[in-house]
C-alpha positions as CSV (number, residue, x, y, z in Angstrom):
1,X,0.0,0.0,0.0
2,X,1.5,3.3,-0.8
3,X,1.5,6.7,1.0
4,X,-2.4,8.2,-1.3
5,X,-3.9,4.9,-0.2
6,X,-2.7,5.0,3.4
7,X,-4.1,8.5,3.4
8,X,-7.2,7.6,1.8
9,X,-7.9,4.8,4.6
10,X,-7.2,7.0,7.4
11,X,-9.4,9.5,5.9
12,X,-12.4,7.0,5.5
13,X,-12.0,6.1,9.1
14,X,-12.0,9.5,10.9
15,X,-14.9,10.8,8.6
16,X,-16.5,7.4,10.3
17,X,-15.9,7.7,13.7
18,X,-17.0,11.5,13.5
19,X,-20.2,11.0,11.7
20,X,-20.9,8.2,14.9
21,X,-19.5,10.1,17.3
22,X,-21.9,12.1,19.6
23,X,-20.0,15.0,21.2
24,X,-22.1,15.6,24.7
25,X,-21.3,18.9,27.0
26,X,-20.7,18.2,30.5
27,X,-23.0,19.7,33.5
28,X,-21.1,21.7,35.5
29,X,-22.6,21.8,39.0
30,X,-20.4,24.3,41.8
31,X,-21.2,26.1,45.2
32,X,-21.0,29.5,45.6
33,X,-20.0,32.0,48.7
34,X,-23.3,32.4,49.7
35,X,-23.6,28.4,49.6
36,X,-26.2,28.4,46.5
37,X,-26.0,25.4,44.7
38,X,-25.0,26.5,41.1
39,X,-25.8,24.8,37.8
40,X,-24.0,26.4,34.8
41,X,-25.5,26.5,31.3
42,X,-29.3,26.9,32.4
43,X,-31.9,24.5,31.7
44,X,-35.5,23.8,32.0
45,X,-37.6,23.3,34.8
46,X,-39.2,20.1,34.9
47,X,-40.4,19.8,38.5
48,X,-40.2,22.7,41.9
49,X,-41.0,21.8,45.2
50,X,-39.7,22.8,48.5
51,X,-38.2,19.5,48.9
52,X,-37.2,18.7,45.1
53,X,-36.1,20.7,42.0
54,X,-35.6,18.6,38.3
55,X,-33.9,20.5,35.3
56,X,-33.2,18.8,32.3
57,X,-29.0,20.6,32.3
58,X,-27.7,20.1,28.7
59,X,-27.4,16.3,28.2
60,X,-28.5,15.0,32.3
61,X,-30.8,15.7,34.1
62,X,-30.4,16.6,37.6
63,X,-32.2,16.0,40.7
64,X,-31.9,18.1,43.8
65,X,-33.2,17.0,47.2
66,X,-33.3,18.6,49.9
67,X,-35.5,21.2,52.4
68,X,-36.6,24.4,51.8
69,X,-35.1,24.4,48.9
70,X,-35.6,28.0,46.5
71,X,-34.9,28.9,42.9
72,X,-32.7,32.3,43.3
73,X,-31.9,32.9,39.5
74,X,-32.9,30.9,36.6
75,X,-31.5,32.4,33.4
76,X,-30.0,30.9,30.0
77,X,-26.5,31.1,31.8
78,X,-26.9,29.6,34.9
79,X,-29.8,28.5,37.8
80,X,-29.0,29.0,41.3
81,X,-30.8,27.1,44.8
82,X,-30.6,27.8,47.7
83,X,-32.0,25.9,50.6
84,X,-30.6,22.7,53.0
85,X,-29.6,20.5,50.2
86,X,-29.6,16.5,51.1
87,X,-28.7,14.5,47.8
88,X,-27.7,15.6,43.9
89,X,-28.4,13.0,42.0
90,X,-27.9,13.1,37.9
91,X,-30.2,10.6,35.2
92,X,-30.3,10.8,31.5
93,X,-32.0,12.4,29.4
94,X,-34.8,11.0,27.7
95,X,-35.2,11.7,24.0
């Protein structure tokens, strides 16, 4: 096999992989000073209590358990709780 054909083949195999490859964006979930819970890159709201909150973040979903738990900011950037948080707890997506 010459050097073209080597090329060629290596070629054909990344344009493969790439068109089967799904490229997924992390959640990124922090605390801040003021001890809200912060989850970056927004979401939507798919359940609020007091007790539980359920955003579907990017590619998981994420649970958050806890008491008195508030919604201080909910914007395309970020959402931000507040309250006595018990359990995090992160489940796929469902398309």
């Amino acid at each position: 096999m010459n050097f073209k054909n080597k090329i060629e083949e290596l070629s054909k195999s990344i344009k493969t992989i790439t068109s089967n490859t799904v490229i997924s964006l992390p959640v990124f979930i922090s605390v801040d000073i003021k001890g809200n819970l912060i989850i970056d890159g927004g979401g939507k709201l798919l359940d609020y209590t007091s007790n539980r909150i359920e955003i579907s973040a990017k590619i998981k979903n994420v649970i958050v358990e806890g008491e008195n738990l508030t919604i201080v900011a909910f914007d395309k950037e970020n959402i931000r709780i507040n309250g006595k948080i018990f359990r995090i707890e992160f489940s796929e997506v469902q398309q």
